[in-house]
C-alpha positions as CSV (number, residue, x, y, z in Angstrom):
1,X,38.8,34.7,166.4
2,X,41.8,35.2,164.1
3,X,40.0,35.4,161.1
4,X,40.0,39.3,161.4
5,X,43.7,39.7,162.0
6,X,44.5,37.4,158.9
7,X,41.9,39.6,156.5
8,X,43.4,42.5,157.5
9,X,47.2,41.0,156.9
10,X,46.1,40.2,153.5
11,X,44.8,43.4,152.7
12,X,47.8,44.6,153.7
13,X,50.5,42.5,151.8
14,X,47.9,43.4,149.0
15,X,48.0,47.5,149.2
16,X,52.1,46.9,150.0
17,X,52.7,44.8,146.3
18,X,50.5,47.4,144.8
19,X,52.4,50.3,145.6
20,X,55.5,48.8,144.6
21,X,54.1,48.2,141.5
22,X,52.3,51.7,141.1
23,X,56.2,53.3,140.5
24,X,56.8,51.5,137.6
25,X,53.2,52.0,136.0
26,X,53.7,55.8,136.3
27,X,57.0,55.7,134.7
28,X,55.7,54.3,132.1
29,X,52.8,56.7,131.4
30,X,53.5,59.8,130.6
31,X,54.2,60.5,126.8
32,X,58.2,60.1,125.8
33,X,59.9,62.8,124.3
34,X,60.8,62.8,121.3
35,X,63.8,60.9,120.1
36,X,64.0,62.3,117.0
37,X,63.0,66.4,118.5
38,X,66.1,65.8,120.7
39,X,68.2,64.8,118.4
40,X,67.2,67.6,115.9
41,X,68.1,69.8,118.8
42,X,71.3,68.6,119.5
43,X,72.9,68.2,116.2
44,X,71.4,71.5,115.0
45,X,70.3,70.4,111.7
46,X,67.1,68.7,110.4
47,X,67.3,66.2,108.0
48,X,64.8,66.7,104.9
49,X,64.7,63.9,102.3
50,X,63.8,65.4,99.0
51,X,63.6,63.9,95.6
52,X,66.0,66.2,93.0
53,X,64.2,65.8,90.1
54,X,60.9,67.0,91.1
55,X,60.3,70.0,89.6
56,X,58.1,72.9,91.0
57,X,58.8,70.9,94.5
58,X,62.2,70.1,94.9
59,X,64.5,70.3,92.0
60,X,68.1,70.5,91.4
61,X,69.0,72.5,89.0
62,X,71.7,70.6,86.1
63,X,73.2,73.9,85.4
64,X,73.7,75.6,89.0
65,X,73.2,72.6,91.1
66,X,70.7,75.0,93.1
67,X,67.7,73.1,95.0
68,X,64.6,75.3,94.0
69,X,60.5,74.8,94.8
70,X,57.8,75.0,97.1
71,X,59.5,72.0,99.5
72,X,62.8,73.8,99.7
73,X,61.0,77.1,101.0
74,X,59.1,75.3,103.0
75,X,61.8,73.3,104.6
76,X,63.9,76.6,104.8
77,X,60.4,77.6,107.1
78,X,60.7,74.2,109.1
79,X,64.2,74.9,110.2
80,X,63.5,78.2,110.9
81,X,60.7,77.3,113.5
82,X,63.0,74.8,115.0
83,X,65.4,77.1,115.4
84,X,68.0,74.7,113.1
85,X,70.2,74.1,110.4
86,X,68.0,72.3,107.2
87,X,70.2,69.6,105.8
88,X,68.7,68.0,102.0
89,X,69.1,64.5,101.9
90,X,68.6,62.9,98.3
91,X,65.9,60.3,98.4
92,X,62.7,59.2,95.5
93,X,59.7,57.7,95.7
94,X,61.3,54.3,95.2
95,X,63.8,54.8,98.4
96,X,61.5,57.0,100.5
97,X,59.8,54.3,103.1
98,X,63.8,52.6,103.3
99,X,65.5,56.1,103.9
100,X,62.8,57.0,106.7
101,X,62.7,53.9,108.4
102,X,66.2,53.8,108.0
103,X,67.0,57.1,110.0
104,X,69.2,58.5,106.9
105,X,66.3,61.5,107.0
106,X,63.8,62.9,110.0
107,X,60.6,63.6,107.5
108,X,60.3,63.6,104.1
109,X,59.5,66.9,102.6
110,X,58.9,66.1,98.3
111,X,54.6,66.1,98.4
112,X,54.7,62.7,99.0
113,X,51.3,61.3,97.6
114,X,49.1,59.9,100.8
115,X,48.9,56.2,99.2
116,X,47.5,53.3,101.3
117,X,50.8,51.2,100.5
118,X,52.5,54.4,102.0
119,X,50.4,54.8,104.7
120,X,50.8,51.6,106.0
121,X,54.1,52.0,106.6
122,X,54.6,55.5,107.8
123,X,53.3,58.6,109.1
124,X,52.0,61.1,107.6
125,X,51.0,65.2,108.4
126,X,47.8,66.7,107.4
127,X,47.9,67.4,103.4
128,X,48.8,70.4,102.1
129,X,48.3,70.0,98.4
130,X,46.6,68.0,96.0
131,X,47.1,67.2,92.0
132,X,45.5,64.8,89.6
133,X,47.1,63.1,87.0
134,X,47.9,64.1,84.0
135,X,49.5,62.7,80.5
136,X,52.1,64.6,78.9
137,X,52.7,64.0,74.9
138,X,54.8,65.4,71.9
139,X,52.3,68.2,69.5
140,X,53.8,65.8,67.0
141,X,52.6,62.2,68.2
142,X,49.4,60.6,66.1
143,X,48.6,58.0,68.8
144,X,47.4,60.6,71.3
145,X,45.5,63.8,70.7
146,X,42.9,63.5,73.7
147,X,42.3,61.8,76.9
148,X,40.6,58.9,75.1
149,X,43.1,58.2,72.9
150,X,45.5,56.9,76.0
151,X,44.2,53.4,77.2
152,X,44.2,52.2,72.9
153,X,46.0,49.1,71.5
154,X,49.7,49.7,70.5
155,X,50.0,53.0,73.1
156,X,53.2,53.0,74.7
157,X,52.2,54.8,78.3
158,X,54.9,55.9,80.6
159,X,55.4,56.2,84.2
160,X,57.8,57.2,86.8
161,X,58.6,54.0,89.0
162,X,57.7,54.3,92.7
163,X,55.0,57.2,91.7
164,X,51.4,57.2,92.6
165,X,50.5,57.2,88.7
166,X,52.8,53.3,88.6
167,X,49.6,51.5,90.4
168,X,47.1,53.6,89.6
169,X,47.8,53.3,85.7
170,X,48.6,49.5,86.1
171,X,45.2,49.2,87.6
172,X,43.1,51.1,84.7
173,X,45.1,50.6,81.4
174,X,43.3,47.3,79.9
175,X,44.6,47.9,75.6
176,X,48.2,50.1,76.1
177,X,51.5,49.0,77.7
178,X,53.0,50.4,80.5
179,X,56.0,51.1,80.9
180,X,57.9,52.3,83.8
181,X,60.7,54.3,84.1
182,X,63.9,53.9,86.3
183,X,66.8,56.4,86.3
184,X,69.1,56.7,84.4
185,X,66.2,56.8,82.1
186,X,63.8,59.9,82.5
187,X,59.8,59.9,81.0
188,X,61.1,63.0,78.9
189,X,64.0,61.0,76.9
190,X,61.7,58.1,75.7
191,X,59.3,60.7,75.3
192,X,61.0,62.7,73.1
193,X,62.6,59.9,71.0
194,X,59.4,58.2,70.4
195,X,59.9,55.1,72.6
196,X,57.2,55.8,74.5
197,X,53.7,57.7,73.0
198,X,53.0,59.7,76.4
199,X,53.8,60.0,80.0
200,X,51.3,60.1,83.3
201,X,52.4,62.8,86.1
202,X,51.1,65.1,88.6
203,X,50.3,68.9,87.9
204,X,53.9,69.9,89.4
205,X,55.7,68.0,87.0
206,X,53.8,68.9,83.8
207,X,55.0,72.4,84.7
208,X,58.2,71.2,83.6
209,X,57.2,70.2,80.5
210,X,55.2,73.1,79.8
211,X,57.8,75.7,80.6
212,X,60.7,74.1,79.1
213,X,59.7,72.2,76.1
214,X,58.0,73.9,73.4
215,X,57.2,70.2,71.8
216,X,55.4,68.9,74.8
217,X,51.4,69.8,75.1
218,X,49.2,68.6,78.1
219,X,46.2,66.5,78.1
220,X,44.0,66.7,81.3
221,X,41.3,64.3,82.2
222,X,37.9,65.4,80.4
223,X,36.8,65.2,84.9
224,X,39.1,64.3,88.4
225,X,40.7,61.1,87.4
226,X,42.9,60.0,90.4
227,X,42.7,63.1,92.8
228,X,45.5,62.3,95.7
229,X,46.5,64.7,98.5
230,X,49.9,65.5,99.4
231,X,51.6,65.8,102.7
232,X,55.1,65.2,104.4
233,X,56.3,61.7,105.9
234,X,58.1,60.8,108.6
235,X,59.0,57.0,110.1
236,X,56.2,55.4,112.9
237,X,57.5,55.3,116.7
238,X,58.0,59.0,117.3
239,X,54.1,60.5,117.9
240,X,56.1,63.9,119.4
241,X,57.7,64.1,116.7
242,X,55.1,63.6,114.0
243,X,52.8,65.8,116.0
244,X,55.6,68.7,115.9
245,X,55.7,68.6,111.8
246,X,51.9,68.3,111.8
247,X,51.9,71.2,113.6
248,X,54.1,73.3,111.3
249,X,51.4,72.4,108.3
250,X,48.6,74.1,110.3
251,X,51.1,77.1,111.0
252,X,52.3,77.4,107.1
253,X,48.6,76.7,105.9
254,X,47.0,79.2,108.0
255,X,49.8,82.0,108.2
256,X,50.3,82.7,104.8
257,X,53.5,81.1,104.5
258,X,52.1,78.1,101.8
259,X,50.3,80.3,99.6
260,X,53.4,82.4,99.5
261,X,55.2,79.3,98.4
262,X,53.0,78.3,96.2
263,X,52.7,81.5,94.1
264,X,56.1,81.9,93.4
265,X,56.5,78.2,92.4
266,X,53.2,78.3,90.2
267,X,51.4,75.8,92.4
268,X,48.6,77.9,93.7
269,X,46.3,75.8,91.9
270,X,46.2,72.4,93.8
271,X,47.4,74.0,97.3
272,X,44.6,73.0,100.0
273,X,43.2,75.5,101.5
């Protein structure tokens, strides 16, 4: 006879620890703001990391000290939809995963190549452009005339260190050296003094090259070598806030905004459509 009384206490203690639980499960579900939106917000100012000696993208200038290229307009646009101040932080390809994680920057805006290693370790937006690789070399040099004549015993083949082109280059050269190239030291220098018998870079970087030094000529791959989109980074652990820069692709890629970038930078060429 007081079997019924006791089921229906223990349903009861049952529904009463459940709803003390149910509080602290709906706290926890709804998605967080973002951290880094909020702080953004209150300090005014966005941090962009930007690597300063990427020409056509973001390059400082040795004469004015003026930032100039695509990512500099394009960051200008970022600020501008967040209502905020854009503040360039100097980073590279070798410091770019430390400086995210490390808060000094909120995203990385330098067309940050979309590399596994990379992607393991942070976040990134849709792309937004896209280059191959390509080898730069003196009109003067014997060792290389063509695309063929790169991977050849006794070719000195350069590379930028922390670049896409360092792994990708270490992975296919079987007869050249490779060499790789910290600053001080810049791929032009041993370039031009013959230290080095060509260099490997993107299409935005050739540019340089092409339109400021009348002994450097371009060899492209005879067919896509290493085709590797581009897009902007930013650390894991803020989904609000990735989504939010995401965003701001779709809005530059569809509005105009990119290809308006991209022409007056010379970059038409490899922007995704």
């Amino acid at each position: 006879m007081n079997s019924r009384p006791s089921q229906l206490l223990s349903v009861l203690m049952r529904s009463l620890a459940l709803c003390a639980v149910l509080p602290v499960l709906g706290a926890a579900t709804p998605a967080t703001a973002s951290e880094v939106m909020q702080r953004v917000k209150q300090t005014g100012t966005v941090r962009v990391c930007i690597w300063p000696d990427y020409y056509g993208i973001t390059f400082r200038n040795p004469r004015t000290q003026q930032l100039g290229g695509i990512d500099i307009d394009l960051s200008a646009e970022l600020g501008r939809d967040l209502g905020v101040k854009v503040q360039h932080v100097d980073s590279s390809f070798v410091s770019l995963i430390d400086d995210l994680k490390a808060d000094r920057c909120d995203v990385a805006m330098f067309a940050i190549g979309m590399l596994p290693q990379r992607m393991a370790q942070l976040k990134f937006t849709r792309p937004y452009m896209q280059s191959d690789i390509y080898a730069v070399t003196t009109k003067s040099n014997r060792a290389v005339k063509r695309w063929a004549d790169i991977d050849q015993p006794g070719v000195a083949v350069a590379v930028q260190a922390g670049t896409f082109m360092e792994p990708v280059m270490a992975a296919t050269l079987k007869q050249a050296r490779l060499v790789s190239i910290r600053p001080p030291a810049t791929r032009e220098r041993e370039l031009e003094a013959g230290r080095v018998d060509v260099f490997m870079t993107d299409y935005p970087y050739s540019r340089r090259l092409l339109d400021n030094a009348e002994w450097a000529t371009l060899v492209a791959p005879p067919s896509p070598f290493h085709v590797l989109p581009y897009a902007y980074a930013v650390k894991p652990g803020d989904e609000a806030w990735l989504a939010a820069v995401d965003q701001f692709v779709g809005r530059i890629r569809s509005d105009g905004r990119l290809d308006a970038a991209a022409r007056r930078h010379g970059l038409s060429e490899i922007v995704l459509k």
